[in-house]
N, C-alpha and C positions, 0 to 999 in steps of 0.2 A: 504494500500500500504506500504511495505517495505521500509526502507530507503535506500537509494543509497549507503550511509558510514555505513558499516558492523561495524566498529568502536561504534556508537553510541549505538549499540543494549547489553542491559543490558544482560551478559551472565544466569543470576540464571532466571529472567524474558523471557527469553529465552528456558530456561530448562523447565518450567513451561507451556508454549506454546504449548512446546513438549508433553509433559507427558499426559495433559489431553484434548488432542486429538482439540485444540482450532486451532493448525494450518488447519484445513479443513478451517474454516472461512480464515485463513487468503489467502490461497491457491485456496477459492472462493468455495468451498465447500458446499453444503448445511447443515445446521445443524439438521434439524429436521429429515433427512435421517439416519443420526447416531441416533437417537433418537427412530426413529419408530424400526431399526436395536437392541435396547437392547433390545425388549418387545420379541423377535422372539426368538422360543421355537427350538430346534436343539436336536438331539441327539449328544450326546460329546463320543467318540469313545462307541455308543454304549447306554451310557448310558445320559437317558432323563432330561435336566436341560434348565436353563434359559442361555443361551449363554454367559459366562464370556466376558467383554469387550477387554480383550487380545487375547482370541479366535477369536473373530469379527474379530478386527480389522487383524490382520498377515498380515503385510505389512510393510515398512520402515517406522519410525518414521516419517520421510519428505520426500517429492518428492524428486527425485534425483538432478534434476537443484537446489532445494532449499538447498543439502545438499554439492552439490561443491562449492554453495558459498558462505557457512559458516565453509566449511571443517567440517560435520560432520561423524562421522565414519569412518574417513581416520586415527584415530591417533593409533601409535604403540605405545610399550612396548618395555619398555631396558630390555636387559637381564643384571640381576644381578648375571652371573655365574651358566653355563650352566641352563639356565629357559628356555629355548626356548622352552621345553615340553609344559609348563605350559603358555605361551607366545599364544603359537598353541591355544590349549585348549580352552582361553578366546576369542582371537578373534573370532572361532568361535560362540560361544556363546553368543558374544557380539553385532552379527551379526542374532542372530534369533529376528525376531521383537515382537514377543511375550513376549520374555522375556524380551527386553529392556523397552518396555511397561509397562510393571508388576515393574520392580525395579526402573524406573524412573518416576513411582508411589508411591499412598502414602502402599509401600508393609510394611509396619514397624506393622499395623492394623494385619496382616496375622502372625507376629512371632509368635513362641510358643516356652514360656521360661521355660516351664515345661516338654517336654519331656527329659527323660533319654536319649532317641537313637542321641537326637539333641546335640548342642554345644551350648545352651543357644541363641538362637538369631545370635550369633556374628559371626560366619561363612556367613550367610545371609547378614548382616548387612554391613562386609569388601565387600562381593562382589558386593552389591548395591552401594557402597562407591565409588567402581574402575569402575564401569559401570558410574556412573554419571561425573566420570573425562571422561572415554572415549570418552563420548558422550559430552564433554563440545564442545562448537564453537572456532574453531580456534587453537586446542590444536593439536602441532604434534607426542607429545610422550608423553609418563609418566611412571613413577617410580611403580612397581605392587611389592617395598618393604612390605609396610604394611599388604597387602593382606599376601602375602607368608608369613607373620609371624603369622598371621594368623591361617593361614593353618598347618603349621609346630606344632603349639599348640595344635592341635588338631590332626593331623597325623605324628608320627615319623620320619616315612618314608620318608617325604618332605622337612626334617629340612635340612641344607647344603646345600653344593651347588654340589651335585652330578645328572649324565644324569637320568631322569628318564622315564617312559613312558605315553604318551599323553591320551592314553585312558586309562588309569590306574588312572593316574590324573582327569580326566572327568570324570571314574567310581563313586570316593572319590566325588568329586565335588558335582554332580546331587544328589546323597544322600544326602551327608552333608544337601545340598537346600531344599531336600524333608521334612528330619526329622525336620530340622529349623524352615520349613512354613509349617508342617502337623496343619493343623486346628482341629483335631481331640485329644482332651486330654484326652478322657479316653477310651481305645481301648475294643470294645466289646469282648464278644466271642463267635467266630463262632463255630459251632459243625459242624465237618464234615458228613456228611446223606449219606444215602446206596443212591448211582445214576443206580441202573439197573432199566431198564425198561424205565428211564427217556433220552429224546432226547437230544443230544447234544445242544440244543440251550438252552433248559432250565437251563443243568448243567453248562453251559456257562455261563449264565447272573447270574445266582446264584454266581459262583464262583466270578464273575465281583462286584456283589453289594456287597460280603462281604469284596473286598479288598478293595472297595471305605470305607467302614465303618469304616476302619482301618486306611485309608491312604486316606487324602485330601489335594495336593499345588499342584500349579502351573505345579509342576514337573510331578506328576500324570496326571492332564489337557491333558499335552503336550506334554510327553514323554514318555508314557508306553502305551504299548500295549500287547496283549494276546496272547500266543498259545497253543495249546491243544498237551498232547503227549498222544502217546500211545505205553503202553506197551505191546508185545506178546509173548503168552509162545509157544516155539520151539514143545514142547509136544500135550497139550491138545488146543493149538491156542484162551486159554485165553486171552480178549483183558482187560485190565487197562488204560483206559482215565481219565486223568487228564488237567487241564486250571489254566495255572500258567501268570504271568503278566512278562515283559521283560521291560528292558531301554533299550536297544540296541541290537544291531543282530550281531553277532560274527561268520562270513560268513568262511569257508577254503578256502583256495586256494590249488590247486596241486603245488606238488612240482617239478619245474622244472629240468628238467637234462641237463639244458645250463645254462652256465655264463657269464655274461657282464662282462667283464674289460678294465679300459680306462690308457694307459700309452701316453708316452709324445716320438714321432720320430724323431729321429733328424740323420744325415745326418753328414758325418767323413770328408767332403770334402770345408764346409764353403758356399755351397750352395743355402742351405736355414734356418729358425728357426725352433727351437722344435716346433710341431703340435703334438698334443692331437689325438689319434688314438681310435676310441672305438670298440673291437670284441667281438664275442660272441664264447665261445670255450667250453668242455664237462666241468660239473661242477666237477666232480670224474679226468680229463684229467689228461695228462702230461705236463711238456714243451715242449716237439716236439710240441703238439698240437697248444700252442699257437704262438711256432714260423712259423706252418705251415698257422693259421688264419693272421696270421702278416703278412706273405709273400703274401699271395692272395689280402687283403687290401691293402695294400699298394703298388702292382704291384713291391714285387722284380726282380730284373734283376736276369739274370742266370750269369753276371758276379759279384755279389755280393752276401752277407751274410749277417746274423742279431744276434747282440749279447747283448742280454735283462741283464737289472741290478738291481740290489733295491736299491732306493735312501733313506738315510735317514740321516739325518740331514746336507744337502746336500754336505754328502758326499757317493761314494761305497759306500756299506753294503759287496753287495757280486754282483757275476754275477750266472744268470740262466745259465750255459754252461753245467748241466748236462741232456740229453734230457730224461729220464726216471722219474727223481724227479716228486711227482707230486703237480696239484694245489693246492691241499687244502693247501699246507705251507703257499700260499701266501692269509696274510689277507684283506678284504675289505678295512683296512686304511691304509693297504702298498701302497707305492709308486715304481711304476716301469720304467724305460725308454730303448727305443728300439734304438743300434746303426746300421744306413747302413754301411758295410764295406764294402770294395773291395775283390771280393774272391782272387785274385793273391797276395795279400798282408799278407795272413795267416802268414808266417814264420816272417814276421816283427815284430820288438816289440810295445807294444800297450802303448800307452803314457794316462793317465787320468789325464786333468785338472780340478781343482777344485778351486773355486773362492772365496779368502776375503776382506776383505776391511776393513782399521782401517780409521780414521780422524787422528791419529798423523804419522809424518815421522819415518817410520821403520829402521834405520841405519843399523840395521843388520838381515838377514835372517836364524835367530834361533830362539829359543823359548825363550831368552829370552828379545825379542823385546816386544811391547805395547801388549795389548791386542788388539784380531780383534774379526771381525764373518763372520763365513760361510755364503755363499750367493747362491743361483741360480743351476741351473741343473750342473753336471758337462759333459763336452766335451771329445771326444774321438779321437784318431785319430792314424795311425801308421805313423814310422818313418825310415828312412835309417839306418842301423846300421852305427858305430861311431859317428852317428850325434853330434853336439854339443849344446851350451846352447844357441848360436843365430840363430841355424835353429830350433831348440825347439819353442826357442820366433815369427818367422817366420810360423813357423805350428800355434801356437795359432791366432795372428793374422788374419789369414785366415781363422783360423775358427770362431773368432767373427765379423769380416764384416760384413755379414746381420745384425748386431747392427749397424754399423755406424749410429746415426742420423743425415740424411742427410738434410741442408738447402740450398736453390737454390743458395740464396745471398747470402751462408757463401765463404770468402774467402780461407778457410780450408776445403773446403768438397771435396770428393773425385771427382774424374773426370773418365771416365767411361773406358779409357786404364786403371788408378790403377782399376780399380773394378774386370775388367777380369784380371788382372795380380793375383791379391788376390785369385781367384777362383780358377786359373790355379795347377793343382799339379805338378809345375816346382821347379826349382832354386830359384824363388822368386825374379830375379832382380830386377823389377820395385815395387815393394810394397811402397805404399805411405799412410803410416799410422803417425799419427802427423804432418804432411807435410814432412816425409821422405820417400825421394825418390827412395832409393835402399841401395842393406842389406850391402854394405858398410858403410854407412850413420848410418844404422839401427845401426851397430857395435860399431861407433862411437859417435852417439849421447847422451850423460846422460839424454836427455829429457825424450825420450823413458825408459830409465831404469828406470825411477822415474814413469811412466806409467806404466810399469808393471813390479814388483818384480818375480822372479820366485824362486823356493827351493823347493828341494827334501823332500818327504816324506817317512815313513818305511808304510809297511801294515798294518794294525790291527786296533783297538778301539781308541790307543790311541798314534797315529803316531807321532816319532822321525823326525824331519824336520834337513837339511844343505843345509848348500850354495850352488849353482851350478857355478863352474868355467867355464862362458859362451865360451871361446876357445879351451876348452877341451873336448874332445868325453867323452857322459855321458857312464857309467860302466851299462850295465842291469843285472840287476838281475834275478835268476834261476828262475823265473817264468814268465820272457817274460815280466811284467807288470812291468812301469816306471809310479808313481805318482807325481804330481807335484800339489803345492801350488801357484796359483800366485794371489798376492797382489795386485788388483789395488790402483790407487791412487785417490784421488779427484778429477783431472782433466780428469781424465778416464773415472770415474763415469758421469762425466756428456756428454762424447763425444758419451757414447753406452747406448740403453737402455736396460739399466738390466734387467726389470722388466719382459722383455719377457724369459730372464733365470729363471725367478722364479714362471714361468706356470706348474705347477708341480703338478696334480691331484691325490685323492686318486681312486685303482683300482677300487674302487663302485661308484668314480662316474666320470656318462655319461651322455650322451643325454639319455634325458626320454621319447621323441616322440615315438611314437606305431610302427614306419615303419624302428626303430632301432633293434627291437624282435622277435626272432625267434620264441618263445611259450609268448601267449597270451592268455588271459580266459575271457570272457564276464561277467559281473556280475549277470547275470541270469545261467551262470552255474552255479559261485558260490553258489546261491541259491537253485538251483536243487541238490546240494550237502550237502547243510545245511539239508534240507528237507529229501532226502534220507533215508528210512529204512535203519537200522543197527544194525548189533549183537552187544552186551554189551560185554567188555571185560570181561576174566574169573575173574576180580579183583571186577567188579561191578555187583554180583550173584541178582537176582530179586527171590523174596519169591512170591512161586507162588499160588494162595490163594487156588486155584483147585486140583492140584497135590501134594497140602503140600508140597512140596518142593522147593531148591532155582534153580534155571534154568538162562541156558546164555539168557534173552528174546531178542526179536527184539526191537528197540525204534524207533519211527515213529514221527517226529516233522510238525505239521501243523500249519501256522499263520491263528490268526482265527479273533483277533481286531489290524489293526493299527493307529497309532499314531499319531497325528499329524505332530510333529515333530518326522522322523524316522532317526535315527540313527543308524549306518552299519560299523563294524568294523570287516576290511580285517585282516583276520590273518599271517601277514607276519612273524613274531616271532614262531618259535618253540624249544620246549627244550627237550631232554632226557638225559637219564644218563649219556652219553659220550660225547651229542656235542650241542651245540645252534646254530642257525641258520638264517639268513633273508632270505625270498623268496623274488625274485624281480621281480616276474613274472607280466606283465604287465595285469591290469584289467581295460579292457571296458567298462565303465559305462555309462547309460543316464545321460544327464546334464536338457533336457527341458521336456520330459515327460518320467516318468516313470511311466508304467500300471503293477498292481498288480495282475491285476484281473485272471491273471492264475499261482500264488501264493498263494493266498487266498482262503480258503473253505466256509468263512462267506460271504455273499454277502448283504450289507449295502445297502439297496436302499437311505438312507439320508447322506451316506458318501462318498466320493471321493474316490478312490483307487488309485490315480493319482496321481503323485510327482515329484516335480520341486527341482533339484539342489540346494543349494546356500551356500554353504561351505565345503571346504575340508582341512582336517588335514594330513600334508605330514613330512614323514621322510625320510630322504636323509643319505645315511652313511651305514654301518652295524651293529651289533649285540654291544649292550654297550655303544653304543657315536653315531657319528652322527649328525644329526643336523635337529631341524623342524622348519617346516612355516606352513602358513594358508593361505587356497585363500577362499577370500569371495567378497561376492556380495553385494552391496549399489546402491539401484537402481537397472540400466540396467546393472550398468558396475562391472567388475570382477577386482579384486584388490588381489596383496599378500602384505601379513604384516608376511615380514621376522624380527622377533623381534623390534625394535623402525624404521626401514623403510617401508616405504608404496608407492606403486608404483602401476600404472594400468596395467593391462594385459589382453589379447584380451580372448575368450571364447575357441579358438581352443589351448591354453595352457593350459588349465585346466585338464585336461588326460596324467596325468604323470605314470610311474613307483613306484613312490614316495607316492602317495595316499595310505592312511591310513586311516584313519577315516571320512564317508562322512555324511554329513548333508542333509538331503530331507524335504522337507514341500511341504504337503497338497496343489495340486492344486484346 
């Protein structure tokens, strides 16, 4: 029996429990079941051995009740600048129970410090190292510095702290492992043999035993598998069958001819707050297009218009107002926001607010007052020509109200005549902001002005700011467009919530749910496409041994052994000479059985061809940057480990957009 106080339980005596499979007893398990279980003879993808103990068992280290409550497997990873590739990566990884098994084992017996191909041991050794932290009890995060330097010693590439790629990282990784724990030190050699006349199954297992001869760890066990191509010549319909071994399936996707984009709506009238809009418009489009997908979302009026911006560094950039420009300018980490306007109001001038905030008193509204910073989306709105600098401050007001934070029992909170006065696009008599009353009051009070500073801005990068003389009609300039800088003050900050100004999304990212996408692709198409006969490109000529000559052949990919652990990586990434690219096309996948078996040419009567979910590698973002996590499974229940946070999440989240690299095990 376990003790009551988690406290008392020795964590290395612990670890220990774990590794060598003693928690069955403790868990009530029989032991001699595990026992009769090692003598059992299996074929391992294929090939006939005595069942390694990691293979047996594939399963959680510990029952899942037993592992919430010692918090095992819940613990993240900080990112030490942009790692979140490599953050992704491990947890998955860390989350196949074969492997956890194997390295919080005594796996040190299994190094090999004499391969060339390997990193002496010590690649194997870091990662065993950061597996045994993970898996420590009670641990909520940990530092994967050492690891990554690691890694960095032995791959270039990895050194810094630049974005890199997940499965690229995993590629590097699962070798590095192989070469480190290949048991095999002195590699035979195989002679290739004339295979006509001989059946595919034979040249199959033949090809299979000579790569085991070459190559024995863990990583072979559990993660490589076979397929057989074949080449055909277009001419004499020569066929060249080959059976080569895979870590991974590197699946296409079609390239979609829609795009997601999510900007931020917001509303010129102080009626409601920015809301995050997400449409799907032609990927090649224009801006008509997306003002026309804007307009049907959002149910514009026909007495209104829509006037889109690029926000950055939140300020303008610039406005989409030319409807021909097209999409591609705008990149996946641009940010963009959609104003409603009134259409009667077109000839008015168009005022944009823009928000800072310093901590010290601004005395004067120039540049060369304290330093501030930009803050939060900026607001729109049109104004009466001559207006002045306290129907300006009048217009802002109304249009931050929906910030008010309102408390029942505050004796300063708004009352519900000021709230429709605020709305109203009137005069503004009654506006009751600060506890002032009306825009006489507004005029006069200094409180208010300590509230909010306002000053003129010029256009461009790097805007010339001056005072605005609030009794005097502001001067607009030839382009219609009046910018204004206004300063709140601390007492400001704390009466509205900002933080709702600074919901501000990049265009890539959206809702990832499937019932958001217009093109979608199952992952068995996928597959059917992977598979697909195909001409070689004229750059990839096949020597055709028949013809003597080189010929475009056909290539024909069959899976003929899989893996135990299978490993499937969506090709969202694409490059050519002029343009790189993310598909975001959303993929289908089984999460609780996946059937192979019309997939596969080999028909394993001793193996499963079945496969169960239980980790995904997601990249959110586009081309360059971006950002990843991992969803994995402990136990019953699904968890992401967004770099050092861990959080549970239901099974119906797990089918995102986002998915990138999936994990399956052998049911």
């Amino acid at each position: 029996m376990l003790p009551d106080n988690h406290e008392l339980v020795n964590k290395e005596v612990f670890l220990e429990l774990q590794v060598y499979g003693l928690f069955y007893d403790i868990m009530r398990k029989e032991n001699d079941m595990a026992i009769e279980d090692s003598n059992t003879e299996l074929k391992v993808n294929g090939h006939s051995d005595k069942v390694k103990p990691y293979i047996r068992r594939g399963q959680p280290p510990l029952a899942s009740s037993f592992n919430e409550h010692y918090r095992l497997g819940f613990t993240g990873l900080y990112n030490l600048g942009n790692t979140c590739y490599m953050n992704s990566a491990i947890q998955c990884l860390a989350h196949t129970p074969q492997l956890v098994d194997f390295f919080l084992g005594d796996f040190r017996k299994d190094l090999n410090f004499e391969n060339p191909l390997g990193m002496n041991g010590k690649l194997a050794l870091a990662f065993g190292d950061l597996l045994r932290q993970l898996w420590t009890p009670d641990t909520t995060s940990v530092s994967p510095r050492a690891f990554k330097s690691r890694v960095a010693g032995f791959a270039s590439q990895f050194a810094g702290y630049n974005q890199h790629d997940s499965q690229e990282f995993l590629a590097f990784l699962l070798d590095g492992l192989h070469e480190d724990l290949n048991s095999v030190k002195i590699k035979p050699y195989n002679e290739i043999k004339d295979v006509d006349g001989i059946s595919n199954q034979e040249v199959a297992d033949e090809h299979w035993r000579n790569h085991l001869a070459r190559n024995d760890s863990i990583i072979v066990d559990l993660c490589q598998g076979q397929y057989r191509s074949t080449l055909i010549c277009p001419l004499c319909k020569k066929h060249s069958v080959t059976f080569d071994p895979f870590l991974y399936l590197s699946l296409p996707l079609s390239s979609t001819t829609m795009r997601a984009m999510t900007l931020a709506m917001l509303t010129t009238d102080g009626s409601n707050t920015p809301t995050p809009v997400t449409i799907t418009v032609p990927k090649y489009g224009m801006v008509k297009d997306l003002i026309q997908a804007l307009s049907i979302t959002c149910s514009l009026r026909d007495d209104e218009t829509l006037l889109v911006a690029e926000i950055f560094n939140n300020r303008i950039l610039h406005f989409l107002d030319r409807p021909y420009d097209s999409l591609e300018l705008i990149r996946d980490y641009d940010k963009l926001a959609a104003y409603r306007l009134p259409k009667d109001q077109d000839s008015l001038p168009l005022v944009v607010f823009s928000h800072s905030h310093s901590e010290e008193s601004n005395d004067d509204n120039d540049q060369g007052g304290p330093p501030f910073r930009r803050f939060g989306i900026p607001l729109l709105a049109r104004i009466p020509e001559g207006s002045d600098g306290f129907e300006l401050r009048n217009k802002f007001l109304q249009l931050i109200n929906p910030l008010v934070m309102r408390e029942e029992s505050s004796s300063d909170s708004l009352d519900d005549e000021s709230v429709n006065n605020v709305n109203q696009d009137t005069e503004m008599d009654d506006v009751a902001i600060d506890g002032v009353s009306s825009s006489d009051e507004v005029k006069g009070k200094s409180s208010v002005d300590e509230s909010f500073r306002l000053s003129l801005e010029t256009e461009g990068f790097f805007p010339a700011r001056s005072s605005i003389v609030m009794d005097e009609p502001l001067l607009v300039p030839e382009s219609r467009r009046i910018f204004i800088l206004v300063s709140w003050s601390d007492e400001a900050m704390k009466q509205y919530d900002t933080s709702i100004l600074n919901r501000l999304q990049e265009t890539s990212v959206f809702p990832v749910v499937s019932n958001n996408w217009p093109e979608m692709v199952s992952l068995s198409k996928c597959l059917e496409a992977f598979l697909r006969e195909e001409p070689l490109g004229p750059e990839d000529m096949w020597y055709c041994p028949t013809c003597k000559e080189h010929r475009q052949a056909s290539k024909k990919l069959d899976l003929w052994r899989l893996p135990e652990i299978l490993v499937i990586h969506l090709k969202r990434f694409s490059y050519n000479q002029f343009l790189q690219d993310k598909l975001e096309t959303f993929v289908d996948f089984p999460i609780v059985d996946f059937d192979f078996s019309n997939y596969t040419i080999h028909k394993d009567s001793q193996s499963s061809i079945r496969y169960k979910l239980y980790a995904v590698s997601n990249h959110y973002g586009g081309m360059g940057g971006g950002h990843y996590t991992a969803f994995a499974q402990c136990g019953e229940q699904w968890y992401e480990f967004n770099d050092s946070q861990v959080f549970p999440i239901s099974e119906g989240q797990i089918k995102t957009s986002a998915a990138y690299v999936l994990f399956y095990k052998r049911m």
